[in-house]
MDAnalysis code that builds the backbone (N, CA, C; Angstrom):
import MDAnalysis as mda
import numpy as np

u = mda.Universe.empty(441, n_residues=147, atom_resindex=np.repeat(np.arange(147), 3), trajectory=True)
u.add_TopologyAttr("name", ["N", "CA", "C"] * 147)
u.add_TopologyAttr("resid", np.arange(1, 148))
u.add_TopologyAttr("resname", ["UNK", "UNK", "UNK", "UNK", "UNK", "UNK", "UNK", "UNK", "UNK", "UNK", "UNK", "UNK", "UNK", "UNK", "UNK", "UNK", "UNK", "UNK", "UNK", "UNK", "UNK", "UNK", "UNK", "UNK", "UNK", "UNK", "UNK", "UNK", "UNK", "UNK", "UNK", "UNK", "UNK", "UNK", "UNK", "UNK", "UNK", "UNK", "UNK", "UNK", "UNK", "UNK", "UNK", "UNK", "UNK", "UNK", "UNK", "UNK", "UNK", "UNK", "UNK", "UNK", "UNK", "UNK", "UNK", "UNK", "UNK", "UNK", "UNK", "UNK", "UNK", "UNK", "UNK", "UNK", "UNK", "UNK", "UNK", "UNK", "UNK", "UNK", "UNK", "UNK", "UNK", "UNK", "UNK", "UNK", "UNK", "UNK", "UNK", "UNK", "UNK", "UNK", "UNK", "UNK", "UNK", "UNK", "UNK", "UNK", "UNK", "UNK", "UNK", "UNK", "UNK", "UNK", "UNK", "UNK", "UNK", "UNK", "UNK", "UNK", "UNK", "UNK", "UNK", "UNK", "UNK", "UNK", "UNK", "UNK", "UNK", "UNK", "UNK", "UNK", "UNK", "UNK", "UNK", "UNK", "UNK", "UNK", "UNK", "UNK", "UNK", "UNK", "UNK", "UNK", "UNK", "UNK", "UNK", "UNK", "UNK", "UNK", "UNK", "UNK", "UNK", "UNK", "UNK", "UNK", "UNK", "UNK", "UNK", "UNK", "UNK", "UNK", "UNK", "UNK", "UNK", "UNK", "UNK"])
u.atoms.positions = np.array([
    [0.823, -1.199, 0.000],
    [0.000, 0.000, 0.000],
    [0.864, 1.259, 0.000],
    [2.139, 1.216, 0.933],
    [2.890, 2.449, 0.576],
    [3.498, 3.041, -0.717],
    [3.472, 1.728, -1.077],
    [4.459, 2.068, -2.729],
    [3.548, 2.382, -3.120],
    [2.152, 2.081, -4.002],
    [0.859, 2.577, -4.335],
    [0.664, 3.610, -4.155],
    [0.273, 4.521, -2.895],
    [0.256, 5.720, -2.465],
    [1.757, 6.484, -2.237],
    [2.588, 5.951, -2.633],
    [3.993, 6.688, -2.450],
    [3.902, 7.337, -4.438],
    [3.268, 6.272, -5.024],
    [3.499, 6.338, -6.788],
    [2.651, 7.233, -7.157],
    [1.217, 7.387, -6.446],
    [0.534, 7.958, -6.386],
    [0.499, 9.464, -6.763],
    [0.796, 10.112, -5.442],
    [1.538, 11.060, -4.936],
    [3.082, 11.637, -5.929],
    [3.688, 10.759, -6.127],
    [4.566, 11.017, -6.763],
    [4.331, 11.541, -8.360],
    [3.092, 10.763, -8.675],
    [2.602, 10.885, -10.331],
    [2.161, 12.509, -10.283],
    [1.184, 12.590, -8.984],
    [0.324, 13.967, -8.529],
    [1.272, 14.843, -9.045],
    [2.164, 14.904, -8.115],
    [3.554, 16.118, -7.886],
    [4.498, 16.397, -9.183],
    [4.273, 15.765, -10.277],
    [4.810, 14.970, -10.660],
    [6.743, 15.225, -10.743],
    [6.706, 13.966, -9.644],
    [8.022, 13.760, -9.356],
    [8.546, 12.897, -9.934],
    [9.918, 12.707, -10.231],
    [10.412, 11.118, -11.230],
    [11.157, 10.536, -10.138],
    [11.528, 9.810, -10.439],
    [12.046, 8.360, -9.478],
    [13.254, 8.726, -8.521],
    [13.736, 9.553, -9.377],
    [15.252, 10.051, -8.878],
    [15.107, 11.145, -7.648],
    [14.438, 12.031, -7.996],
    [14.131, 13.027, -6.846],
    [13.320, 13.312, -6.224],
    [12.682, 11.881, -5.911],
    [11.193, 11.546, -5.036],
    [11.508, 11.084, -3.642],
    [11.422, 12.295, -2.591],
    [12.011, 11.865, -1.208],
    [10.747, 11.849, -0.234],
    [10.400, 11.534, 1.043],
    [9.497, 11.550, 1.484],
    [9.656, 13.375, 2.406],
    [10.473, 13.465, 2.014],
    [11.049, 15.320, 2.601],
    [10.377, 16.380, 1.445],
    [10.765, 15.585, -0.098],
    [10.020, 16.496, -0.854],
    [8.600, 16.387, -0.971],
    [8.193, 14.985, -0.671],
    [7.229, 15.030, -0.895],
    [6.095, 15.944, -0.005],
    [6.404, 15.613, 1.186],
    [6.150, 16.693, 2.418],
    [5.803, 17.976, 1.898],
    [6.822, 18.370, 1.502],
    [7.730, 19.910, 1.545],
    [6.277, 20.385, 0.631],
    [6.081, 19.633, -0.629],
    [5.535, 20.165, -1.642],
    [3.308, 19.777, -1.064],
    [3.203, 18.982, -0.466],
    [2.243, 19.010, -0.118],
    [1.901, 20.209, 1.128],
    [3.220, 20.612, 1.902],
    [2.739, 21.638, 2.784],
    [2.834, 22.989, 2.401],
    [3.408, 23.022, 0.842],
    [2.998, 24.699, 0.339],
    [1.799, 24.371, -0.934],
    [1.490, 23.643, -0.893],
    [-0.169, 23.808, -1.338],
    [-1.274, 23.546, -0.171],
    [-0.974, 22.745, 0.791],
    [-2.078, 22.375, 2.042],
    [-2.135, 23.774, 2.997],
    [-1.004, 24.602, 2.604],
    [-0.812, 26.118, 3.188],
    [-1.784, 27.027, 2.126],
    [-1.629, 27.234, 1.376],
    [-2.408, 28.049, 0.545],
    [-4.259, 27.231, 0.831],
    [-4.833, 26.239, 0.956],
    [-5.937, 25.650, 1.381],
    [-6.528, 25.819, 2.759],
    [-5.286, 26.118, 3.788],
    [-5.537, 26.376, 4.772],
    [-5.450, 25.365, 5.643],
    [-4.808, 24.623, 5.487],
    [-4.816, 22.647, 6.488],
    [-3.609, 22.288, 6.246],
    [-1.935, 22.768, 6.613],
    [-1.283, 22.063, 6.899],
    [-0.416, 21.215, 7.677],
    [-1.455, 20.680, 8.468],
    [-1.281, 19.910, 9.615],
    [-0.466, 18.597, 9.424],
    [0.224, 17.804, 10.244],
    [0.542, 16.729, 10.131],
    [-0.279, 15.739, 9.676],
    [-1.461, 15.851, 10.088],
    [-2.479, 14.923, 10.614],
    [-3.337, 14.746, 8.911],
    [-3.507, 16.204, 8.152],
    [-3.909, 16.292, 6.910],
    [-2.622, 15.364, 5.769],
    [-1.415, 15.798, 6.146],
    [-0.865, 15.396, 5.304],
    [-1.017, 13.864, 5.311],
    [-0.799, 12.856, 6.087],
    [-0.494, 11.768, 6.381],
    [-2.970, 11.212, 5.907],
    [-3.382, 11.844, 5.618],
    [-4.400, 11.617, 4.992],
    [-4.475, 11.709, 3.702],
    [-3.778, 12.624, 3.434],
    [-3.910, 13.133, 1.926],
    [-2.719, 11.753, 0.951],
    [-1.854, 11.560, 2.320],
    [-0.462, 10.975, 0.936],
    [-1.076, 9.252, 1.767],
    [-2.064, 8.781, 2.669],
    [-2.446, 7.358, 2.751],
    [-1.191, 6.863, 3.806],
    [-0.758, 7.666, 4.775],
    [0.205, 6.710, 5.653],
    [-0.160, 7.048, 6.783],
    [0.590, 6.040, 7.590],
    [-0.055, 6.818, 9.102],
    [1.211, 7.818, 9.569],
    [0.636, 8.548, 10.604],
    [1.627, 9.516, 11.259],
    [3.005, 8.934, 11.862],
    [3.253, 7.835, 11.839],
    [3.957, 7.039, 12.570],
    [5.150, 6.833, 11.672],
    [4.703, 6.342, 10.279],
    [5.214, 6.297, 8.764],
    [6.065, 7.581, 8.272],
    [5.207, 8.601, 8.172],
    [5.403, 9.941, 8.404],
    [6.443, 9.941, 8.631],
    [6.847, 10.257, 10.124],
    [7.412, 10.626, 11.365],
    [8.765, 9.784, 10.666],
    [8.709, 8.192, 10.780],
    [10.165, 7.676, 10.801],
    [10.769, 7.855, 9.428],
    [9.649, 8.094, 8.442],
    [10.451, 8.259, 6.882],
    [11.238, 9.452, 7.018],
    [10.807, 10.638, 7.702],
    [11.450, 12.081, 7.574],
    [12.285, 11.799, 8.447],
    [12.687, 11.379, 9.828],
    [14.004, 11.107, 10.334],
    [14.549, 10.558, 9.583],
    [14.608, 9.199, 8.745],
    [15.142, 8.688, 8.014],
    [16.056, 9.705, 7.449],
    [15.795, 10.778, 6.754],
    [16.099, 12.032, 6.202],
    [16.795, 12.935, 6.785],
    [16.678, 12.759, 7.919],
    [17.198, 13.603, 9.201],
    [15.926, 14.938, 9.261],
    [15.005, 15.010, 8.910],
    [13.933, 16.105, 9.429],
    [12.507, 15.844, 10.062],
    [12.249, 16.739, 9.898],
    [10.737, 16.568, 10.976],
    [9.502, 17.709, 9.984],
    [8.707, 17.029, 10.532],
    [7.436, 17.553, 9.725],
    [7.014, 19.107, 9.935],
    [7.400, 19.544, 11.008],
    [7.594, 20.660, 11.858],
    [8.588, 21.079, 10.987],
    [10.004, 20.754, 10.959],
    [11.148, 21.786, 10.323],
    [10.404, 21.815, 8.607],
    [10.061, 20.879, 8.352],
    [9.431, 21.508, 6.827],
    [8.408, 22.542, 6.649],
    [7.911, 22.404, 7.758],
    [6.717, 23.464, 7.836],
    [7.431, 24.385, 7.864],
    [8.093, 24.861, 8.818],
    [8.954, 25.938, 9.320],
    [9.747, 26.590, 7.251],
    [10.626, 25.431, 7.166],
    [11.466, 25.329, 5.483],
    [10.364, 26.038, 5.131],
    [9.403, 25.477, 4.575],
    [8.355, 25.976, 3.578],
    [7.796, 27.001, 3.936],
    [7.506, 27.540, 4.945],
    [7.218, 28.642, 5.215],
    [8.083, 30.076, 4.893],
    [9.235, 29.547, 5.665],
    [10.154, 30.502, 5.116],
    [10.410, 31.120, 3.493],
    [10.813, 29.948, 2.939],
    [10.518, 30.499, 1.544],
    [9.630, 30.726, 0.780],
    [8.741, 30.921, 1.218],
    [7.582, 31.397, 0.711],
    [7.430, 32.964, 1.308],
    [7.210, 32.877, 2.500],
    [7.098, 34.076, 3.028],
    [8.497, 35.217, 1.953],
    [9.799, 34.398, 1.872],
    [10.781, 35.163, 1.000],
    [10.023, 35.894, -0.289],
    [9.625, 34.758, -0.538],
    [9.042, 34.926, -1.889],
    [8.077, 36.032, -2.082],
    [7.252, 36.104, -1.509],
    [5.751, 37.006, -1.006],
    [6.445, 38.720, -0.799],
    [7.527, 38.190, -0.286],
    [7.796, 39.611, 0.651],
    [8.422, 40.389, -0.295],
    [9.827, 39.614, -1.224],
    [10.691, 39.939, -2.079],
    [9.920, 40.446, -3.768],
    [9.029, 39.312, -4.180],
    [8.115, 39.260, -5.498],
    [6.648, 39.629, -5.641],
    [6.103, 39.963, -4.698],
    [5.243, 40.646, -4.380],
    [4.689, 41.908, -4.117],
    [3.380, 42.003, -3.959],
    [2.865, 43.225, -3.460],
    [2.139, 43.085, -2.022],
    [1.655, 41.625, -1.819],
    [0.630, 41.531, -0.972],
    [1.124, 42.435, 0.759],
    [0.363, 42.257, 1.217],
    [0.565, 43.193, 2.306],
    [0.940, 41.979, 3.477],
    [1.364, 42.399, 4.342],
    [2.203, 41.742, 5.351],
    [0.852, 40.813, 6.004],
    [-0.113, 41.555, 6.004],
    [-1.247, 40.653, 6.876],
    [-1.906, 39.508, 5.832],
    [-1.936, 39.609, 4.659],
    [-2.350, 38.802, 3.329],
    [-0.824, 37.460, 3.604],
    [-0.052, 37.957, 3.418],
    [0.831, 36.882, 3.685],
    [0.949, 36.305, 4.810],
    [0.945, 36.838, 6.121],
    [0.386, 35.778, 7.687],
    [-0.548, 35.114, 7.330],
    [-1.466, 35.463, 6.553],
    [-2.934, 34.605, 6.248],
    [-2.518, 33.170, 5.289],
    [-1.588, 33.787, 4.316],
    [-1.618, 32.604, 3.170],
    [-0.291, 31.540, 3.903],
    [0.212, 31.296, 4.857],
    [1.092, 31.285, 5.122],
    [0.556, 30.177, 6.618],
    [-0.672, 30.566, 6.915],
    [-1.572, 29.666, 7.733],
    [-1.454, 30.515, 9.457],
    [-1.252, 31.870, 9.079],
    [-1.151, 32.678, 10.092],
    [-2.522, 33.199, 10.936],
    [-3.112, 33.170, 11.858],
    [-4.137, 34.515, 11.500],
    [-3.713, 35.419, 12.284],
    [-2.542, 35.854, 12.727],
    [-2.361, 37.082, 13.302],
    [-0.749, 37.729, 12.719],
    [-0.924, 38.922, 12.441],
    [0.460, 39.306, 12.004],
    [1.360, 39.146, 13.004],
    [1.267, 39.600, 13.792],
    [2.186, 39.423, 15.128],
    [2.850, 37.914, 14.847],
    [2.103, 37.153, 15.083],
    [2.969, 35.931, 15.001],
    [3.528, 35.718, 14.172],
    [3.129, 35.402, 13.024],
    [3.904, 35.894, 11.449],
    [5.054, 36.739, 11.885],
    [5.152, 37.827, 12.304],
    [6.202, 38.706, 12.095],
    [7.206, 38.072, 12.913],
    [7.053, 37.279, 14.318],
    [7.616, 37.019, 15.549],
    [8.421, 35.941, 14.881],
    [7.565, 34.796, 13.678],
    [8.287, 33.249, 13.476],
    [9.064, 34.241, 11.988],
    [8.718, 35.219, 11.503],
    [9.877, 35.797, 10.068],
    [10.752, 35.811, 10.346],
    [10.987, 36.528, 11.779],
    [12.149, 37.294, 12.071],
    [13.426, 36.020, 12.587],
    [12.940, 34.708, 12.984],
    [13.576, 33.988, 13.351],
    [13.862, 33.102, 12.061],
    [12.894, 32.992, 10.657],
    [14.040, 32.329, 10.066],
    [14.496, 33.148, 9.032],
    [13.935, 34.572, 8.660],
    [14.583, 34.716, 7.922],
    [15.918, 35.955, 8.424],
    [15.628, 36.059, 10.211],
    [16.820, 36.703, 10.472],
    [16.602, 38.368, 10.144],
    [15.143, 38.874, 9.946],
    [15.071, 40.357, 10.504],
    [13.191, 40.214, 10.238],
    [12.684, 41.111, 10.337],
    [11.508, 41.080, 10.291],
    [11.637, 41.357, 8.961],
    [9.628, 41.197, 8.302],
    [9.492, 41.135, 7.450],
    [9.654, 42.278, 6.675],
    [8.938, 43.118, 7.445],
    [9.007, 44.840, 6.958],
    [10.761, 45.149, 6.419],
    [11.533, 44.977, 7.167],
    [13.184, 44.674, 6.902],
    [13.311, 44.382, 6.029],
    [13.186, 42.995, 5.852],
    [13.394, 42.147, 4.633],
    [12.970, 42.826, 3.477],
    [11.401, 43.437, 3.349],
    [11.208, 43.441, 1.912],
    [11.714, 45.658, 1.621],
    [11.673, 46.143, 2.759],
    [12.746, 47.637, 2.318],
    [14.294, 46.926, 2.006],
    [14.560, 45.979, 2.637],
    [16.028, 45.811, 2.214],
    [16.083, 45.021, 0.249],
    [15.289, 44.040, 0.267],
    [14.966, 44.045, -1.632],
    [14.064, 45.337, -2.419],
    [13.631, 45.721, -1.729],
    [13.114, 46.128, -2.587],
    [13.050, 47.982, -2.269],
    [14.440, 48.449, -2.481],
    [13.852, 49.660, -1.713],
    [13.312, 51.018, -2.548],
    [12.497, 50.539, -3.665],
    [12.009, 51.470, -4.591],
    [10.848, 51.348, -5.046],
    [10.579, 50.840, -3.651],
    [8.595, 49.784, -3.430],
    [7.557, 51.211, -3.785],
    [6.796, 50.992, -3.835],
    [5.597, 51.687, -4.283],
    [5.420, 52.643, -2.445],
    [5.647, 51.704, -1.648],
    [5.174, 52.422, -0.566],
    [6.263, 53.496, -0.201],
    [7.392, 52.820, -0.465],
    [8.438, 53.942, -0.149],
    [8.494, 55.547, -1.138],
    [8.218, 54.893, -2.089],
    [8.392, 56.395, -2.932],
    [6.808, 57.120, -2.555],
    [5.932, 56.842, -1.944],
    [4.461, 57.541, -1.666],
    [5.228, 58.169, -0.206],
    [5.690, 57.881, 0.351],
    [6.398, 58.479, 1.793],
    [7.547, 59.084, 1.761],
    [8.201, 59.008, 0.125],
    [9.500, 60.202, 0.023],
    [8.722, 61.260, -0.588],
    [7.582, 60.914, -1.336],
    [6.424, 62.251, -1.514],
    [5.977, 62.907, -0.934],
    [5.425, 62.220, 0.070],
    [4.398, 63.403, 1.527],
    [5.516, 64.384, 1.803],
    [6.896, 63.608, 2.549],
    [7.840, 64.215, 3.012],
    [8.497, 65.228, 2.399],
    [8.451, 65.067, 0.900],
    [9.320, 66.118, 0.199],
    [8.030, 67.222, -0.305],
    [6.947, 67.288, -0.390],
    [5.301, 67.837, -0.405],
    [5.582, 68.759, 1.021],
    [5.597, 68.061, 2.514],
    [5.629, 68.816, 3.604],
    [6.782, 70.102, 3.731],
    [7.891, 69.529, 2.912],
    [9.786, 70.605, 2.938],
    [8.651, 71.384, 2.066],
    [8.099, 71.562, 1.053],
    [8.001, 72.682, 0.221],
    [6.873, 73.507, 0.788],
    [6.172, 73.370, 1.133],
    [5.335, 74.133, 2.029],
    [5.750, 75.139, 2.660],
    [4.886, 76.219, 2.311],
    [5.413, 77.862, 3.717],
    [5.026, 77.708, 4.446],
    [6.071, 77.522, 5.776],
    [5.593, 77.617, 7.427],
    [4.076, 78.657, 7.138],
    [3.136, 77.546, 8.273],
    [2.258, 78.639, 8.192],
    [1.104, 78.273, 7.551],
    [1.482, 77.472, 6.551],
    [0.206, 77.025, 5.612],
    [-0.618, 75.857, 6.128],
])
């Protein structure tokens, strides 16, 4: 039954023989089960037909955990969102399986090593929002005291 649902899965994704790990397979079911809103352990190990147990010892096998992929996949995505994007910081806590920015911002800052707001002025520092706030500011200098 595992090979069945391992081939399965693999056809889905479509992965070939060579670079079909139970890490990628993970990896790639928890940035679509993220965008759906369910990426739980408990979903995945439903969706790919194994038990949690299966799960669990295939990804040590690997040396990881279902947790650090979450964490992996999150991260680069959130990169992605922050760097190639427009969406707003609270749109990405959401797609990302957040519902509060705060937390989002609290787990960014730990993997990607500054907060998000950081991150995307440091790529991108000729963002739409920044040049609307070198406007006000340079709008307020020209103004006569007074007005």
């Amino acid at each position: 039954m595992r090979a069945t649902a391992a081939g399965y899965a693999s056809q889905l994704l479509g992965l070939s023989g060579r670079d079909y790990t139970f890490s990628t397979l993970a990896a790639n079911f928890i940035a679509g089960a993220l965008q759906r809103g369910d990426a739980s352990e408990t979903r995945a190990c439903i969706e790919l037909g194994i038990t949690a147990r299966t799960l669990q010892r295939n990804l040590a096998t690997e040396g990881t955990t279902f947790k650090a992929l979450l964490d992996e996949t999150r991260a680069r995505m959130a990169r992605h969102y922050l760097i190639d994007t427009d969406l707003s910081l609270t749109a990405i806590a959401f797609l990302l399986g957040y519902s509060e920015l705060s937390a989002f911002s609290r787990a960014a800052k730990v993997w990607l090593g500054e907060t998000p707001s950081a991150l995307r002025k440091r790529h991108r520092p000729g963002s739409f929002a920044d040049k609307l706030h070198h406007s006000v500011d340079a709008n307020r200098k020209r103004q006569p005291a007074g007005s």
